[in-house]
Chimera marker file (.cmm) of the C-alpha trace (Angstrom):
<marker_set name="trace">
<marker id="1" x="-69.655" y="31.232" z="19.654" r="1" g="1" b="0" radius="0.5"/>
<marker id="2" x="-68.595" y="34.236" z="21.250" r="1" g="1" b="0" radius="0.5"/>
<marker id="3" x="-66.338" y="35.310" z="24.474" r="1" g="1" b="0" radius="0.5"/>
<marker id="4" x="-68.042" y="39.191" z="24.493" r="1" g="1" b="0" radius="0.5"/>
<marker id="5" x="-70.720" y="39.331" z="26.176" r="1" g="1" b="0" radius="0.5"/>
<marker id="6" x="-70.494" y="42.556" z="28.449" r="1" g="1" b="0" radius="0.5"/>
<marker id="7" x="-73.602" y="42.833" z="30.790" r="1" g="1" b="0" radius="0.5"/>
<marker id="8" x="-74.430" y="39.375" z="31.033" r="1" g="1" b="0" radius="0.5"/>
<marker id="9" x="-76.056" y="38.219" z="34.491" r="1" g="1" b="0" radius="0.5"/>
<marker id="10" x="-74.511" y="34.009" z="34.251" r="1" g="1" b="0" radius="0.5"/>
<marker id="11" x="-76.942" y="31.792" z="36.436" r="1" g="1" b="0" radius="0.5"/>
<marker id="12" x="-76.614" y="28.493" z="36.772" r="1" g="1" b="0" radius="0.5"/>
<marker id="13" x="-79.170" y="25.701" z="38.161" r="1" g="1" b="0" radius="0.5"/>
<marker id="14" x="-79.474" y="25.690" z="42.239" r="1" g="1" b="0" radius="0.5"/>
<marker id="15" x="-79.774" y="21.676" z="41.466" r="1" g="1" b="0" radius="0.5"/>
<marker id="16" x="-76.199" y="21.732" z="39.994" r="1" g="1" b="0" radius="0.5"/>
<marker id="17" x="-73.287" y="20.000" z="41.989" r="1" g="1" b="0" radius="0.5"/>
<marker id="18" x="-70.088" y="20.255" z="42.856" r="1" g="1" b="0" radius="0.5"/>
<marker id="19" x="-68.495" y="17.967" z="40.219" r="1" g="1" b="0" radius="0.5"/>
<marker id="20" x="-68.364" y="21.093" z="37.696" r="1" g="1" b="0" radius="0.5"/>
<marker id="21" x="-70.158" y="19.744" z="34.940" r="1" g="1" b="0" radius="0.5"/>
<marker id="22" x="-72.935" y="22.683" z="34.674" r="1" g="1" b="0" radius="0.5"/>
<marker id="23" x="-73.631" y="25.100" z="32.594" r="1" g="1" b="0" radius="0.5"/>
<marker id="24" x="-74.611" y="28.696" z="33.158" r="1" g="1" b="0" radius="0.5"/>
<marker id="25" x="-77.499" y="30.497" z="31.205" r="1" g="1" b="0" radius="0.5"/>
<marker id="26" x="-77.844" y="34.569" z="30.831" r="1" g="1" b="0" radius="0.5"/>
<marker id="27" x="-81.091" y="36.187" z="29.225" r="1" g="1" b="0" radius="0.5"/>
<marker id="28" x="-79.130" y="38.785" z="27.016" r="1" g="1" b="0" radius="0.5"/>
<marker id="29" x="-82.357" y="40.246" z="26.032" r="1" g="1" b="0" radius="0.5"/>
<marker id="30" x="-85.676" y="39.158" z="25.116" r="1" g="1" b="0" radius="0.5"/>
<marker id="31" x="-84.419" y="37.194" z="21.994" r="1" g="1" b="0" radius="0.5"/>
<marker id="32" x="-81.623" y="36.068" z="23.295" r="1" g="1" b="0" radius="0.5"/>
<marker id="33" x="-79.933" y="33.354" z="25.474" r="1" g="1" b="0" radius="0.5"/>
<marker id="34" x="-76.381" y="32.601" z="26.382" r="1" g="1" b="0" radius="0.5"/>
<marker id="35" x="-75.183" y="29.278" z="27.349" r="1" g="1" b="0" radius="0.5"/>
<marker id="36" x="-71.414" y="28.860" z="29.216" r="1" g="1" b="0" radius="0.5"/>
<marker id="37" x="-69.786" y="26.014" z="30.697" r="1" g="1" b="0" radius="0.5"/>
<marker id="38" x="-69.189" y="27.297" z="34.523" r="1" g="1" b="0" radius="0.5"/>
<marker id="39" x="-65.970" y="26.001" z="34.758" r="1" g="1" b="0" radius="0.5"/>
<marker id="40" x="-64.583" y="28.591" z="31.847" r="1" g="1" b="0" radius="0.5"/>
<marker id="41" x="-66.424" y="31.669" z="32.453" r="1" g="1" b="0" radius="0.5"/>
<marker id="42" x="-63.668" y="33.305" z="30.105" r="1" g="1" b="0" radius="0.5"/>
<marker id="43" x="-64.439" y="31.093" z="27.337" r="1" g="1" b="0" radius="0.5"/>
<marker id="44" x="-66.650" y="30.631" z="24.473" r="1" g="1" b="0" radius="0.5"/>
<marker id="45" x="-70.351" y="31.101" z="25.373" r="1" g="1" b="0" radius="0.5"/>
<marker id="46" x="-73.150" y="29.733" z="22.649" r="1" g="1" b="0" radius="0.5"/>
<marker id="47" x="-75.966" y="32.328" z="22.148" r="1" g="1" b="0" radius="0.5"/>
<marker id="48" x="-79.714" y="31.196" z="20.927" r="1" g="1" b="0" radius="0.5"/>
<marker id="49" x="-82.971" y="32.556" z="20.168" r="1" g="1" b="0" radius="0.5"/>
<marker id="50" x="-85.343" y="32.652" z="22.707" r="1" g="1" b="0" radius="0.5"/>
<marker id="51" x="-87.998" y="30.944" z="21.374" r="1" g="1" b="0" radius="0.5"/>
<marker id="52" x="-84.750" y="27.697" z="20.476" r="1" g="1" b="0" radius="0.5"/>
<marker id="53" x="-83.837" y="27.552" z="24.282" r="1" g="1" b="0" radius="0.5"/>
<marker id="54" x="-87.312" y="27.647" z="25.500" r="1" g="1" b="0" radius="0.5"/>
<marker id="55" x="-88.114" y="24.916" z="23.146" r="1" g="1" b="0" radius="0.5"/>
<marker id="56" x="-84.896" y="22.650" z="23.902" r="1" g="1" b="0" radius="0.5"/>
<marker id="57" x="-85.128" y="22.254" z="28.011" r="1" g="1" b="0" radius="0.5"/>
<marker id="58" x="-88.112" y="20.092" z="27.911" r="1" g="1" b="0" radius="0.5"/>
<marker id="59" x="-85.682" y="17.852" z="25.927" r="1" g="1" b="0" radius="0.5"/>
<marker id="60" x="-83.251" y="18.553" z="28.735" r="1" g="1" b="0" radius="0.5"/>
<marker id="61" x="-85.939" y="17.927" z="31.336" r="1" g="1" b="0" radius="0.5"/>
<marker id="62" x="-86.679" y="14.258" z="29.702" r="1" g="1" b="0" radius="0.5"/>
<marker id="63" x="-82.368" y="13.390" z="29.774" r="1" g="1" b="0" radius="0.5"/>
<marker id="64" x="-82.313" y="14.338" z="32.733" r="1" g="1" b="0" radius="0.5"/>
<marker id="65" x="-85.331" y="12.240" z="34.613" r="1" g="1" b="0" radius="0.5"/>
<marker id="66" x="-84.312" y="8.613" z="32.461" r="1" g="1" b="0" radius="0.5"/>
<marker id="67" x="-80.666" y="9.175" z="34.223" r="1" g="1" b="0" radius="0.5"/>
<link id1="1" id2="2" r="1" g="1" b="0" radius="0.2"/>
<link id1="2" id2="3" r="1" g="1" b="0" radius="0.2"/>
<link id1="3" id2="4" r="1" g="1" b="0" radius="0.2"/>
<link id1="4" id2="5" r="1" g="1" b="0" radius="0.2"/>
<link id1="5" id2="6" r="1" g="1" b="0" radius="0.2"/>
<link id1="6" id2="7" r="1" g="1" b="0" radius="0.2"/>
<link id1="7" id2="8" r="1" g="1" b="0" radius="0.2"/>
<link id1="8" id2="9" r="1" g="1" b="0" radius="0.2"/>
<link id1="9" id2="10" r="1" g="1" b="0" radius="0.2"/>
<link id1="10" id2="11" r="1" g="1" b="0" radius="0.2"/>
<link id1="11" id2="12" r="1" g="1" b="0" radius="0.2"/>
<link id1="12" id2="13" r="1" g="1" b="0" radius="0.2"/>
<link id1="13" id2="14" r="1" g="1" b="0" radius="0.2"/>
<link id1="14" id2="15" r="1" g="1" b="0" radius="0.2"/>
<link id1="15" id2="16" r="1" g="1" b="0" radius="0.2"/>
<link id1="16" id2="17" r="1" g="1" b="0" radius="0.2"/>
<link id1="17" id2="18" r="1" g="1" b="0" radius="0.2"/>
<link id1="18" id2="19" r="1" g="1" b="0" radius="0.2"/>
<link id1="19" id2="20" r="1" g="1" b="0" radius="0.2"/>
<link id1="20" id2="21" r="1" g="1" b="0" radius="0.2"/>
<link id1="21" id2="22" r="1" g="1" b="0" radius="0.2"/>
<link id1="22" id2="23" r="1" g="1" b="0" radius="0.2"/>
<link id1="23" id2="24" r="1" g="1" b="0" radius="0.2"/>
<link id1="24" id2="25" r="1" g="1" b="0" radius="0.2"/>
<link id1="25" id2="26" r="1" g="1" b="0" radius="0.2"/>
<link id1="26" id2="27" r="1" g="1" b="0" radius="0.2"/>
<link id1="27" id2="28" r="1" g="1" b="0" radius="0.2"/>
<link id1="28" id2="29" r="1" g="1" b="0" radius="0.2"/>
<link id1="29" id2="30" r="1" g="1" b="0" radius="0.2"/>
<link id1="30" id2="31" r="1" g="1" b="0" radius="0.2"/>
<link id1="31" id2="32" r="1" g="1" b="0" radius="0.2"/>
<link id1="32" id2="33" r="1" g="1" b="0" radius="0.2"/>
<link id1="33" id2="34" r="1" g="1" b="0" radius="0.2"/>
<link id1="34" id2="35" r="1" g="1" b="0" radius="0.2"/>
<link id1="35" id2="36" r="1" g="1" b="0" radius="0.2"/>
<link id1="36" id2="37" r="1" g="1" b="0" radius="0.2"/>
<link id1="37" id2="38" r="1" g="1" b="0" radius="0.2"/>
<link id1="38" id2="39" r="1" g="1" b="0" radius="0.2"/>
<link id1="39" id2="40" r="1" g="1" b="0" radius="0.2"/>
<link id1="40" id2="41" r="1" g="1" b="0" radius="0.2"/>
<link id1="41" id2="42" r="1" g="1" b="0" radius="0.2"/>
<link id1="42" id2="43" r="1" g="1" b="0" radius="0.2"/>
<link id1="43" id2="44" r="1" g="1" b="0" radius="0.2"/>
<link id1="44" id2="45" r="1" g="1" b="0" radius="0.2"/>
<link id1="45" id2="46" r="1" g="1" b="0" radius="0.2"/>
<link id1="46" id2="47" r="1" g="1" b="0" radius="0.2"/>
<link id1="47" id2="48" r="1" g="1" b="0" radius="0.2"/>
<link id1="48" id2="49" r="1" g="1" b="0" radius="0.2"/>
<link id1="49" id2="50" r="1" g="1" b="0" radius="0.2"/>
<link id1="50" id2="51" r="1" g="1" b="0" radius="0.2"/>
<link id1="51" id2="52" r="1" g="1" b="0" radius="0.2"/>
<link id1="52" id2="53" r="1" g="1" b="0" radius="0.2"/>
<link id1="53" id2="54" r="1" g="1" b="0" radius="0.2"/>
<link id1="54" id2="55" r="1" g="1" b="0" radius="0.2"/>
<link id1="55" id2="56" r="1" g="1" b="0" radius="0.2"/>
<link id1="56" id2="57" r="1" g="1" b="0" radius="0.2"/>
<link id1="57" id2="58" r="1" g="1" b="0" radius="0.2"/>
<link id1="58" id2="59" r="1" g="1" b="0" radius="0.2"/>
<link id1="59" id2="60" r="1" g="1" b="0" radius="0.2"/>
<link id1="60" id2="61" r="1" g="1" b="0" radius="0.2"/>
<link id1="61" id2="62" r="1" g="1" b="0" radius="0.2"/>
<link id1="62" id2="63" r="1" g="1" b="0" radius="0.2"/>
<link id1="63" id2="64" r="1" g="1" b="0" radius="0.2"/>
<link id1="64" id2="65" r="1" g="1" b="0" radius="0.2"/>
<link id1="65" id2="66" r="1" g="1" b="0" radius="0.2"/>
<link id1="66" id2="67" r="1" g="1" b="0" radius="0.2"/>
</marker_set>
């Protein structure tokens, strides 16, 4: 985890809600994600390959449709 990530353009889902439970997502460069929760945009952010985030949101898809 790290808090320094200078340069990072957060984005978080246009299907996210106003309960706060999202999470924002920044390309940091092409092998590189970050991942945030919005409510602390201070806080710890996770950071991933690429290629690992690209292969985790169909996962995320498949949660999300059986809610």
């Amino acid at each position: 985890m790290t808090t320094d990530l200078p340069g990072a353009h957060w984005f978080k889902s246009s299907h996210s809600e106003s309960g706060g439970q999202c999470v924002e997502v920044a390309w940091l460069d092409e092998d590189r994600v970050g991942i945030r929760d919005s409510t602390n945009p201070s806080g710890p952010a996770l950071t991933f390959a690429s290629g690992d985030w690209v292969a985790f949101l169909p996962f995320v898809v498949k949660v999300a449709r059986n809610r």
